[in-house]
C-alpha positions in Angstrom: 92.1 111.3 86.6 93.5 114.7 85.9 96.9 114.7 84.3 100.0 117.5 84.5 99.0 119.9 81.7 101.5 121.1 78.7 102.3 124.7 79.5 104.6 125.1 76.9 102.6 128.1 75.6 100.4 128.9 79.2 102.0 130.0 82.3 100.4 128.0 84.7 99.7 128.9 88.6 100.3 126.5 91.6 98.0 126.9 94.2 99.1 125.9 97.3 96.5 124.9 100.3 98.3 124.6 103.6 100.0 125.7 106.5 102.0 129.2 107.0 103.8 128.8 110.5 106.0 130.6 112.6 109.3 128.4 112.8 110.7 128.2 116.0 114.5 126.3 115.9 116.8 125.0 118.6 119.9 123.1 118.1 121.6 121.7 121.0 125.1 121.7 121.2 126.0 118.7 123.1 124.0 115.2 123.2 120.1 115.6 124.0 119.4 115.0 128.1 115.8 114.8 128.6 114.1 116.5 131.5 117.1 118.9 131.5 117.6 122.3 129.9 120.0 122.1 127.1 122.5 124.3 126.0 121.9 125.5 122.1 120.8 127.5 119.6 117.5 129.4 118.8 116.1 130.4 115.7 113.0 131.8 114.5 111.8 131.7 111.3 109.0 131.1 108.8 108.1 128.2 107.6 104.8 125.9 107.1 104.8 122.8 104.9 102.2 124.9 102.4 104.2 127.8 102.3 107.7 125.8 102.5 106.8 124.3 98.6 105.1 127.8 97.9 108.5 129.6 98.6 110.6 127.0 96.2 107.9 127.2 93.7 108.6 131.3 93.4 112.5 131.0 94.3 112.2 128.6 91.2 110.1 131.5 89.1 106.9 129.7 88.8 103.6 131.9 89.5 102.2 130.8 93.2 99.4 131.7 94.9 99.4 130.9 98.5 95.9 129.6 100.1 96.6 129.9 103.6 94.9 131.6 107.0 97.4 134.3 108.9 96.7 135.8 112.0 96.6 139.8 112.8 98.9 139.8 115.3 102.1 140.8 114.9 104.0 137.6 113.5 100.9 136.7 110.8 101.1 139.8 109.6 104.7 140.1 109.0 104.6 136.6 107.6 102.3 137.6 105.0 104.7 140.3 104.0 107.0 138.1 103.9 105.4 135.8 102.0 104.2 138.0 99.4 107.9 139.7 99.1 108.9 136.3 98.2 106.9 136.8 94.8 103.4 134.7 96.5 100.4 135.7 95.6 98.2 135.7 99.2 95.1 137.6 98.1 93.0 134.4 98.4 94.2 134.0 102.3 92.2 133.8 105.4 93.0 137.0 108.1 91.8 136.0 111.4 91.6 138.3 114.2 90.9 135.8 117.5 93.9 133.1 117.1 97.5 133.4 117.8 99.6 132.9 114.6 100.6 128.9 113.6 103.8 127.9 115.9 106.0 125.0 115.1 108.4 124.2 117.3 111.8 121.7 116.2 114.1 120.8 118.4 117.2 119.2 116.7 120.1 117.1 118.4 123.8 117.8 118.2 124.0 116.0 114.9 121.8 118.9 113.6 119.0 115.9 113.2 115.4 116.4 114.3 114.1 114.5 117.5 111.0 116.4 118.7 108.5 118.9 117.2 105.2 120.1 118.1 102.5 122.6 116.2 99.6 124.7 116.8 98.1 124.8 114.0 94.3 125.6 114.9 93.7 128.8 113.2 94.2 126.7 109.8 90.1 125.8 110.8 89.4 129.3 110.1 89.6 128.2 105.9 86.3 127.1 105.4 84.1 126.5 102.3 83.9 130.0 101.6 87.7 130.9 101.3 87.8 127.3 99.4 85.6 128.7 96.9 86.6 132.1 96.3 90.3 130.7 95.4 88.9 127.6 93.4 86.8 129.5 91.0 90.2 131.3 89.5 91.8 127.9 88.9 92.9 127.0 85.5 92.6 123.7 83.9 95.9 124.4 83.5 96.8 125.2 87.0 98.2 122.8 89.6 97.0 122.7 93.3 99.4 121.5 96.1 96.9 120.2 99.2 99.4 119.5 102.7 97.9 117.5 105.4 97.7 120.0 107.8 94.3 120.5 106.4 91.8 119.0 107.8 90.4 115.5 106.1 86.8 117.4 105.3 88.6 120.2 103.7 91.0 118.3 101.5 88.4 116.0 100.4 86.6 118.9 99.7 88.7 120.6 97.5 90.4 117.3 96.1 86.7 117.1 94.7 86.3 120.4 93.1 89.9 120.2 92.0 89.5 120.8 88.4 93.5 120.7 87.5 96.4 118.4 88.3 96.6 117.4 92.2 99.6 116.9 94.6 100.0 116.4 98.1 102.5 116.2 101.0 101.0 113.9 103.7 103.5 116.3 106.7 103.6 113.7 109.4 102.9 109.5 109.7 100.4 110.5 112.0 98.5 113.0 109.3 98.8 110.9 106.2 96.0 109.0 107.0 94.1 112.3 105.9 94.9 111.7 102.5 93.7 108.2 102.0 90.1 109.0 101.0 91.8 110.9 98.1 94.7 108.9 96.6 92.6 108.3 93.7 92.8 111.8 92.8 95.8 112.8 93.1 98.4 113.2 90.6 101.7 113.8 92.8 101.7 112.3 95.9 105.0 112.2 98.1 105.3 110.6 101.3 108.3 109.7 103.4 109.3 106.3 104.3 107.4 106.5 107.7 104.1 108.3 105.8 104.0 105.6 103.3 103.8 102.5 106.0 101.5 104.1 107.3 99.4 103.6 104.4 100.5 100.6 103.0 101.5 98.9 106.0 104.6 97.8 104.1 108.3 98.9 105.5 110.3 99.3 102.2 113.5 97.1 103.4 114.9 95.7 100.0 113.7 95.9 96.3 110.9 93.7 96.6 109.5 95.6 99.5 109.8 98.7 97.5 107.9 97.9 94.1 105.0 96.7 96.8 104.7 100.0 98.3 104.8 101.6 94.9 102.3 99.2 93.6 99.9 100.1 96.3 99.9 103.6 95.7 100.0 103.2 92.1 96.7 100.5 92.0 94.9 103.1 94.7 95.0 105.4 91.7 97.9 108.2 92.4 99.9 108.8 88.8 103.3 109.7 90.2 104.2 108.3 93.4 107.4 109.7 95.1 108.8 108.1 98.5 111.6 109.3 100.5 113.7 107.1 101.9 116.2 109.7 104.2 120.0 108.3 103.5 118.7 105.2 101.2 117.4 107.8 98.3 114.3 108.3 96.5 111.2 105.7 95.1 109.7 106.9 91.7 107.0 104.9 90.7 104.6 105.8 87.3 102.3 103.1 85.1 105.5 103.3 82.8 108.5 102.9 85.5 109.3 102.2 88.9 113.3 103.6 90.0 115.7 103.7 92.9 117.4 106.9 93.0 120.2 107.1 95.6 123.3 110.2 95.5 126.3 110.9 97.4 126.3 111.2 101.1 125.0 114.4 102.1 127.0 116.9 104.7 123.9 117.9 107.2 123.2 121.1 108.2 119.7 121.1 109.0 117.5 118.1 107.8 113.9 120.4 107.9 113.0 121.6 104.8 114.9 119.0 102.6 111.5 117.2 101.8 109.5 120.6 101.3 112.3 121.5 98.6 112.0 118.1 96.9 108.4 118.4 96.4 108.2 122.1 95.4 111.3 121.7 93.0 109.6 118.2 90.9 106.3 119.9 90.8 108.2 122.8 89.1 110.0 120.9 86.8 107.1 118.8 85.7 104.8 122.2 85.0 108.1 122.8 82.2 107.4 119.6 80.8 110.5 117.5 82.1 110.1 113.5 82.9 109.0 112.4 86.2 113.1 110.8 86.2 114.1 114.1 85.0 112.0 116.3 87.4 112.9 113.3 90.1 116.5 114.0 89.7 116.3 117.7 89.5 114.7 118.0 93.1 117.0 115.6 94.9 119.6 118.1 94.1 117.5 120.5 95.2 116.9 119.1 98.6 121.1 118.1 99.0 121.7 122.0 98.5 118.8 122.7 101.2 119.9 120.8 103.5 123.4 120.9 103.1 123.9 124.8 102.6 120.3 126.0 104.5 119.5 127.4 101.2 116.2 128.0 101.8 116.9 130.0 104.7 119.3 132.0 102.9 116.9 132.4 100.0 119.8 131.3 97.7 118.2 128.5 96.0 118.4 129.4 92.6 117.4 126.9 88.9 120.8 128.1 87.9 122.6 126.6 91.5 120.2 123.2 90.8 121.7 122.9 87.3 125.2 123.6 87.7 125.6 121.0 90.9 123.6 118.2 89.7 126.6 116.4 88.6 128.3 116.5 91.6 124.9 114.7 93.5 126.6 111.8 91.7 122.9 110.5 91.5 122.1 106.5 90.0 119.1 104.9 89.1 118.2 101.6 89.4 115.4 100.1 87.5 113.2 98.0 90.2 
């Protein structure tokens, strides 16, 4: 089992293997009717679990390199400009000239929540052993690597296996976590959601009790640092050393996609400048409030100055399970 590395005297690089998508938006302004066209708004954007933690990961100054596959039409290539403006490193990406570019689609209700999505995601097939290779051979020890589960199970077992740095992963979807079981064991972050982690454990986390036994499972199936998000309820932290309840203040929603993302690109940063898994645990749920509250992604505002100075006001508490 491969542990976070000091980089007190290395800069270390995150690789990130995943999706880059073009987001597609709409917010309806009244209740949701099904079957009936609703009045809203519409937004495109870009997005992608893989490049969503890529993009915090640079906002918050680490060095990124983004694994990915784009399309030549006319969105993937303006996405990879975008990405790489953003301060990613996309040398090691995959262009493919006979797919459309990814699409996600969200649709959100009044209450700015999200009740539908869909994704076409095939031209992620299109990183095969090959690309794999050519981007693991200029890993570090040193290096982290960020696996989402839009990969396919082959490929993330495969490079899960020639992973020779610290491991995370973001499971995306209930239906997708199940991707990631043949690799718990090697993975050294792994954050689910509430929904992700029944699916895996088959436990719903309803009291304190309920909690330690989902972190328990994750922790015996050999993941280091387990991280469950529980939506309003707060976040599970679970290590060999310490399992915590972290809840904070009710947050003012503006748009709930991306919170997640945020969370896990903003821990993995802190923990590559040596904070505490608590530390880095509190750092990111501040992180996520400001995304989802002020759409700071979006704005490209999110800043490790902006974290620091509004973490007091998160009004965050732990409670020792």
């Amino acid at each position: 089992m491969i542990s976070l590395p000091d980089t007190r005297y290395f800069m270390s690089k995150i690789c990130v293997f995943g999706g880059a998508n073009v987001d597609i938006c709409g917010s309806s302004i009244k209740p949701l009717r099904n079957y009936d066209s609703n009045p809203g708004t519409i937004e495109i954007r870009f997005g992608g679990v893989g490049r969503n933690i890529a993009q915090i990961c640079a906002m918050l100054k680490q060095r990124v390199q983004l694994v990915t596959c784009f399309s030549d039409d006319s969105y993937g290539r303006e996405l990879k400009r975008d990405c790489e403006a953003l301060g990613m490193d996309c040398s090691k990406a995959v262009i493919v000239k006979d797919l459309p570019s990814s699409i996600y689609i969200a649709i959100l209700d009044d209450n700015r929540d999200m009740k539908i999505a869909m994704s076409d995601m095939r031209i992620l097939r299109n990183l095969d052993q090959t690309a794999i290779d050519e981007a693991l051979k200029d890993i570090h020890p040193d290096d982290m690597i960020i696996l989402d589960a839009n990969l396919s199970e082959e490929t993330l077992t495969y490079i899960a296996s020639h992973a020779l740095c610290a491991t995370a992963a973001d499971p995306v979807s209930a239906n997708k976590a199940k991707r990631l079981e043949p690799i718990l064991k090697q993975l050294t972050v792994f954050k689910p959601n509430q929904y992700e982690a029944q699916e895996l454990t088959g436990i719903w986390i309803k009291d304190d009790q309920t909690a330690v036994d989902s972190l328990n499972w994750f922790l015996d199936h050999g993941v280091q640092e387990i991280i469950i998000s529980m939506a309003d309820r707060g976040i599970l932290l679970g290590t060999k050393d310490q399992k915590v309840w972290l809840t904070h203040r009710t947050i003012k929603l503006d748009n709930a996609t991306g919170g997640g993302d945020t969370f896990m690109g903003a821990y993995l940063a802190q923990r590559l400048e040596q904070a505490s898994p608590l530390q880095a645990a509190e750092y990111a749920a501040a992180a996520a409030v400001i995304t989802i509250e002020d759409n700071a992604v979006q704005r490209r505002s999110l800043t490790d100055e902006t974290i620091r100075s509004r973490i007091g006001e998160m009004k965050i508490k732990e409670r020792v399970l």
